[in-house]
N, C-alpha and C positions, 0 to 999 in steps of 0.2 A: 560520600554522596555528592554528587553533581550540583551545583550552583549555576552551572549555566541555562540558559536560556531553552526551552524544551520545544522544539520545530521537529517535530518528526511523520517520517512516511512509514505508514504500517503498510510493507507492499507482499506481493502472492497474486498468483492466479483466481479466479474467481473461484469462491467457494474455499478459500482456505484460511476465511475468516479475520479480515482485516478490519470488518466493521464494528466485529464483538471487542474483539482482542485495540485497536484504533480506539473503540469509547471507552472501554475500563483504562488505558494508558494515559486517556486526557484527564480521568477525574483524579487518576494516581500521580499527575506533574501539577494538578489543579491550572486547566488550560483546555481551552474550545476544541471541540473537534467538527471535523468537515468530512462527508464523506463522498468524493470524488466521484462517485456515480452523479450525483444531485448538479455536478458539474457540468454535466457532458451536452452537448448540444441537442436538440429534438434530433438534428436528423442523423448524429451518433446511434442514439438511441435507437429509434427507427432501423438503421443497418444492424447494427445487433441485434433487436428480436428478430431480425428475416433471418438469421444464420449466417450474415456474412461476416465475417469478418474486420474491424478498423485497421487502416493503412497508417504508415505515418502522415498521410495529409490530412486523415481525421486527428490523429490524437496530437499533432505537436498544439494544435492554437488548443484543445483541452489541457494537455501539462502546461503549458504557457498562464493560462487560467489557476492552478493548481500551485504553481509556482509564485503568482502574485498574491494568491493567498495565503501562503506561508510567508510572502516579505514582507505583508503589511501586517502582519499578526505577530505582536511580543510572545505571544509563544501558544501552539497549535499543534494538535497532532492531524494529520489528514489517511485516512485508508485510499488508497490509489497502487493500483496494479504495478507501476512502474515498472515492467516486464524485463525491457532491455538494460543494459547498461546507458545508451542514448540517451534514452528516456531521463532514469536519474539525472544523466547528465544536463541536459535540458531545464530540468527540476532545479538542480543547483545552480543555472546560470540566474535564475531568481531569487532564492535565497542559500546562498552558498553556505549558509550552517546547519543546514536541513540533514538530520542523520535519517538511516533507516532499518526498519526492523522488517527483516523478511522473513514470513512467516512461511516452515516447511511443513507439507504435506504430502499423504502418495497419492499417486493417481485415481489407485483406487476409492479411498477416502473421499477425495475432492469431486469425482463424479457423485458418488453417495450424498453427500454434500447438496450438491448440484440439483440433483432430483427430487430433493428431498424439501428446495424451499421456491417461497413464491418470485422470480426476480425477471430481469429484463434479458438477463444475459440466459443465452438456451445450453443443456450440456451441448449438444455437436458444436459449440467452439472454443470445447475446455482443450481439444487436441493443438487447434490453432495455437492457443495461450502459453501452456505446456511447449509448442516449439519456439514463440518468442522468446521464453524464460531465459534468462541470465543473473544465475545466481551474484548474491553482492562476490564482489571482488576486493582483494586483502587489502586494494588502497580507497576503498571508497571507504565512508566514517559510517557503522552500522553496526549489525548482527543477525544473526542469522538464529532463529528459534523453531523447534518439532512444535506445531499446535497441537499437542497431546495432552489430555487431561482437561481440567473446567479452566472459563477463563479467564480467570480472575489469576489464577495459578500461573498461565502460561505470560500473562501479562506480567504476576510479579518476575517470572525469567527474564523476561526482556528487559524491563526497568532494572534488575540486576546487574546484566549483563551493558545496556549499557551504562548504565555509571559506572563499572569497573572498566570501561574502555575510553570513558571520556576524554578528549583531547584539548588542549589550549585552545 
């Protein structure tokens, strides 16, 4: 089991459950969780319920925010989209031990999802989301988990998974 320090990003597209799966991970590392929506500017917000889209000149100064939440936190999980690889990237130039758990879902699912609860974010711009996605990459410090099943379940895969990957 892992000793170290527990800063992680539960990331995914909207709707694929980074808030559930983000708070049972913090009470499982016993560590605050943030949920990155709660972050985001009014006028973020505001552009996403109209259907448009964020650009990078909305979200870098939001990961910027996000980023400094997890460097000033001895340890923290946050749910945050982190879509791109940029993005993480970004994430990391704030706290560079920040792993992350990318939660997979299908499309279909994720619309379901979508329609299905009360939020800011509308489905017509789960397509948008779905085309920024980039899944983690073999050298970023993370894992990658199907949110199938309850989630408490899919939570314990993750904390599994990464403490069997933990790194110096």
């Amino acid at each position: 089991m892992s000793h170290r320090v527990a800063r992680i990003v539960v990331m995914g597209p909207s709707g694929s459950g980074k808030t559930a799966v983000g708070a049972a991970l913090a009470v499982d590392f016993g560590v605050g969780f943030v949920d990155a929506d709660d972050l985001h500017p009014a006028a973020n917000v505001i552009k996403m319920e109209s259907g448009t889209p964020l650009d990078d000149d909305d979200r870098l100064p939001w990961l910027d925010i996000v980023g400094a939440r997890l460097a000033a936190s001895p340890g923290l999980v946050v749910a945050c989209s982190a879509l791109a690889r940029r993005y993480r990237d970004r994430i990391r130039a704030a706290a560079a031990d920040v792993r992350f758990v990318e939660l997979r879902v299908s499309r279909e699912e994720l619309g379901r999802r979508m329609r299905s609860r009360q939020h800011f974010m509308p489905v017509a711009l789960l397509e948008s989301q779905l085309a920024t996605l980039e899944h983690l990459e073999r050298d970023e410090d993370g894992v990658a988990v199907d949110n199938a099943g309850g989630i408490i379940d899919v939570a314990a895969r993750a904390r599994a998974l990464l403490d069997a990957t933990t790194r110096p």
